[in-house]
C-alpha positions, -999 to 999 in steps of 0.1 A, spaced: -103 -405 -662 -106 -433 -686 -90 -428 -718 -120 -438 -736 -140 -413 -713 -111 -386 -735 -118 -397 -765 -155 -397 -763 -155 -364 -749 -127 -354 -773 -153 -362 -805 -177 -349 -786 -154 -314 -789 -149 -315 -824 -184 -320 -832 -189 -282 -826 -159 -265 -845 -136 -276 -874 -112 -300 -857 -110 -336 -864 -99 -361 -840 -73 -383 -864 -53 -402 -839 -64 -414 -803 -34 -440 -790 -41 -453 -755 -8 -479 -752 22 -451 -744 15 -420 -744 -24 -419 -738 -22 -391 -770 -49 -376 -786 -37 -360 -824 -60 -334 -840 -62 -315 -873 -83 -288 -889 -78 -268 -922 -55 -249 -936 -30 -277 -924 -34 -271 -879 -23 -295 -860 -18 -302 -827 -19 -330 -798 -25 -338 -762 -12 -359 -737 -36 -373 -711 -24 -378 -679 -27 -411 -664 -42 -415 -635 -29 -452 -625 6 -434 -620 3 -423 -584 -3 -386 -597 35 -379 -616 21 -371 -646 -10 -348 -630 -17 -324 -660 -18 -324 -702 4 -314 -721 -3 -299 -753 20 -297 -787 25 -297 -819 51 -311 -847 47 -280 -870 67 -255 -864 40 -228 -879 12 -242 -849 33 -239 -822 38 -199 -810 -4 -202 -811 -4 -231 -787 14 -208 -761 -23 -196 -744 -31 -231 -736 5 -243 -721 1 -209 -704 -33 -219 -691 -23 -253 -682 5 -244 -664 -15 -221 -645 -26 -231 -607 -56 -255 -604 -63 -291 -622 -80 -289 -657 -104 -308 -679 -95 -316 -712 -128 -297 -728 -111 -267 -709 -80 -273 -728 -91 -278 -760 -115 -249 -758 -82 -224 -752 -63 -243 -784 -93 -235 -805 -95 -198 -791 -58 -195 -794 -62 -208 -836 -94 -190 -844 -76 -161 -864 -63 -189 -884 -93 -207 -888 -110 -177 -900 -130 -173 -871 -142 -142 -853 -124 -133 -817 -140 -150 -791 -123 -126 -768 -140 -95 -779 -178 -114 -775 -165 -120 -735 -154 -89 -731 -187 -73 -744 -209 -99 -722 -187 -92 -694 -195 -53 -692 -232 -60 -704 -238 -61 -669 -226 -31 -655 -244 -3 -657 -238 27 -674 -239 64 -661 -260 86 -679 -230 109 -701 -258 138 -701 -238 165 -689 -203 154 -704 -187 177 -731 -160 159 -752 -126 171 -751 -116 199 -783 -157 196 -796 -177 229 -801 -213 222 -791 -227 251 -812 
């Protein structure tokens, strides 16, 4: 993908949460720095197409020390099997710093849509363990 393509869809990104895009440099290492308060940081390398595939997948860091054991979900997810997009990758950083960012846990809204669809056995006939029903 074009680097411009990145950045574009990298602003697009922090349009709807409170990242900033500060740094996008094309020339070496095709990087893309963010930053949000209270003082989170982090950056991604874009891989580069035009190298014959050796550098096939982001990489994602950060140069405070504080940011990094929250970065783990998104190297974990990267390094998982299967090509991803960079709006994949930046949508597990910002899951991974939402406690910080003072943001409710996205996790727990999945986790309720995901059972929203199964459907629940009527409990009509269940007594609950160590509760008189007098």
């Amino acid at each position: 993908m074009e680097f411009k393509q990145l950045v574009d869809a990298a602003e697009k990104w922090c349009a709807s949460n409170p990242f900033e895009l500060i740094f996008a440099e094309e020339t070496d290492e095709r990087r893309l720095d963010f930053y949000a308060e209270p003082g989170l940081s982090f950056y991604v390398l874009c891989p580069d197409g035009a190298d014959g595939g050796a550098t096939d997948t982001f990489h994602v860091w950060s140069e405070s020390e504080d940011c990094l054991p929250f970065l783990q979900l998104a190297q974990d997810y990267i390094s998982s099997c299967g090509k991803k997009t960079l709006l994949e990758i930046l949508d597990r950083v910002l899951r991974s710093f939402r406690p910080l960012l003072g943001l409710p846990d996205m996790e727990e809204d999945a986790f309720e849509e995901y059972h929203a669809d199964v459907e629940e056995e009527p409990e009509a006939d269940h007594q609950q363990m160590g509760v008189s029903q007098q």
